[in-house]
C-alpha positions, 0 to 999 in steps of 0.5 A: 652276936651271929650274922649270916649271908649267903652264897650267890651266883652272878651274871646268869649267862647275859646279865653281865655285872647286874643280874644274881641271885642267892643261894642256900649256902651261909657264912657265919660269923659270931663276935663279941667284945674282947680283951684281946682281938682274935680271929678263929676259922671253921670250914672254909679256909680254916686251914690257911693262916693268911686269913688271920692275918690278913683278914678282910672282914676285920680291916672293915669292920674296923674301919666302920666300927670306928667311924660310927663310934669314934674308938676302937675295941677288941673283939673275939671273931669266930667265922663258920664259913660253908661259902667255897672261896674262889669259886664264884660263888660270891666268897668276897660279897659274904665277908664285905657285907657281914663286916658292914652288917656286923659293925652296925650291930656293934655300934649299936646302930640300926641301919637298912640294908639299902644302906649296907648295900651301898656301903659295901658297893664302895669295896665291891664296885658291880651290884650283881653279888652284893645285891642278892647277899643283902636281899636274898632272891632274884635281883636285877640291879644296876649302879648311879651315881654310887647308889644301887638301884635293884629289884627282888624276885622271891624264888619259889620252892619247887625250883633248886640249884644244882652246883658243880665246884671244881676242885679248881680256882678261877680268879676274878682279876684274871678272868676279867682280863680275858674280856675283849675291850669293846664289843659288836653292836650285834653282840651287845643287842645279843646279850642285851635282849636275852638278858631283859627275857631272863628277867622276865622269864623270872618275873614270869615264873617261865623257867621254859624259857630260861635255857635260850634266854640264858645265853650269852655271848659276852663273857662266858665261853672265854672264861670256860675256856680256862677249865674246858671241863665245863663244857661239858657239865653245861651239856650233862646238865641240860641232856638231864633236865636243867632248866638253865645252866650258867657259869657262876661268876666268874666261875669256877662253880657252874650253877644249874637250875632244876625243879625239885622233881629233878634236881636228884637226877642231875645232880647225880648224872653230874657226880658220876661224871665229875666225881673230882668236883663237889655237886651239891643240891640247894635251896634259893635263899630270900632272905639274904643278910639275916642277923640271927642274934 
């Protein structure tokens, strides 16, 4: 069996914890019933042998496969990874949902992807990567009462994504903790305001409007300041033509979106002046959780 998610980039600027969206960049991970149990990795992380024996994908994947079958069962796991790890480009969503997904297709077991969705909220508390790596698009979601509720917006084609992956990490956790503990009223409407006219702007298909509806003032500079460099990539990508452009996550990866005619020329403006991180041009990805096999 194969199963694929793709990357995805969370928060947009405003949207804190509930707006993501995905893109064309897939883990993979091929399994089979085996004698024995092993992992193998190719791509990303291959070269660090913590993630054999330490893998998170097989802990629950374990741990679901039994529940739905009541025994246990060697399988032979192969992971083709494309995702960068610690980048923001929702590494950790990929492996939570394709555990989920591949312990369903073990067990023989069908299962809706609502349902893996609010499996994996349990490892993945906040909706904003998750949501895109099961459904694939534009997502808008939130969390009650341990279920997420969330909206899809199919991208079109004659957008991309430019993304700038630095050749270093940011940390979740710790970029969580440079966060205030509370906020002003009149930051919380900021944010509150440009992130309902970034929804709209994408419903609408106005990506004029996403330059100004994409700012924020909750998370982003703070998180910036850990790599002042991108400063800078956010202004190379607007003087080039982007139509908006975010920190991913948490980062480090900044995300741009581009019409198609212009994507080459931003990205190249990018790469000349950060020739030590990866610029790559990608496709959004509608399609989200996909068992190819």
């Amino acid at each position: 069996m194969i199963i694929s998610v793709p990357a995805t980039s969370a928060n947009l600027g405003p949207g804190f914890d509930s707006l993501g969206l995905a893109v064309d960049l897939r883990n993979r991970v091929e399994f089979h019933p085996s004698k024995f149990f092993s992992v193998g990795i190719k791509g990303e992380g291959e070269n660090n042998p913590n993630l054999r024996g330490n893998n998170l994908f097989v802990s629950i994947f374990n741990e679901h496969y039994n529940r739905l079958t009541k025994k246990s069962q060697n399988f032979k796991f192969t992971f083709y990874n494309e995702i960068p790890m610690s980048r923001g480009l929702g590494s950790s969503s990929a492996v939570i949902v394709s555990a989920i997904a591949s312990a369903h297709e073990a067990a023989e077991i069908k299962v809706s992807k609502r349902r893996i969705l609010n499996h994996a909220l349990v490892y993945e508390p906040h909706p904003d990567n998750i949501t895109p790596a099961v459904m694939g698009g534009f997502n808008v979601a939130t969390v009650e009462k341990g279920k997420v509720f969330s909206q899809k917006k199919h991208l079109p084609d004659y957008i991309k994504a430019v993304v700038v992956i630095p050749n270093k990490p940011i940390s979740t956790a710790k970029a969580r903790l440079l966060l205030p503990k509370s906020y002003s009223k009149e930051n919380a409407i900021y944010n509150l305001s440009h992130t309902a006219l970034s929804v709209a702007a994408f419903y609408n298909e106005d990506w004029e409007i996403l330059k100004l509806a994409s700012q924020d003032r909750f998370h982003q500079k703070l998180r910036m300041k850990t790599l002042p460099e991108l400063f800078n990539v956010q202004k190379i990508a607007y003087e080039s033509g982007a139509l908006m452009s975010t920190l991913s996550g948490s980062g480090s990866t900044f995300f741009s979106m581009v019409y198609d005619k212009d994507a080459e020329l931003v990205a190249s403006k990018l790469s000349q002046k950060f020739p030590e991180f990866a610029v790559k041009i990608l496709n959004f990805d509608n399609d989200g959780l996909v068992i190819e096999k």
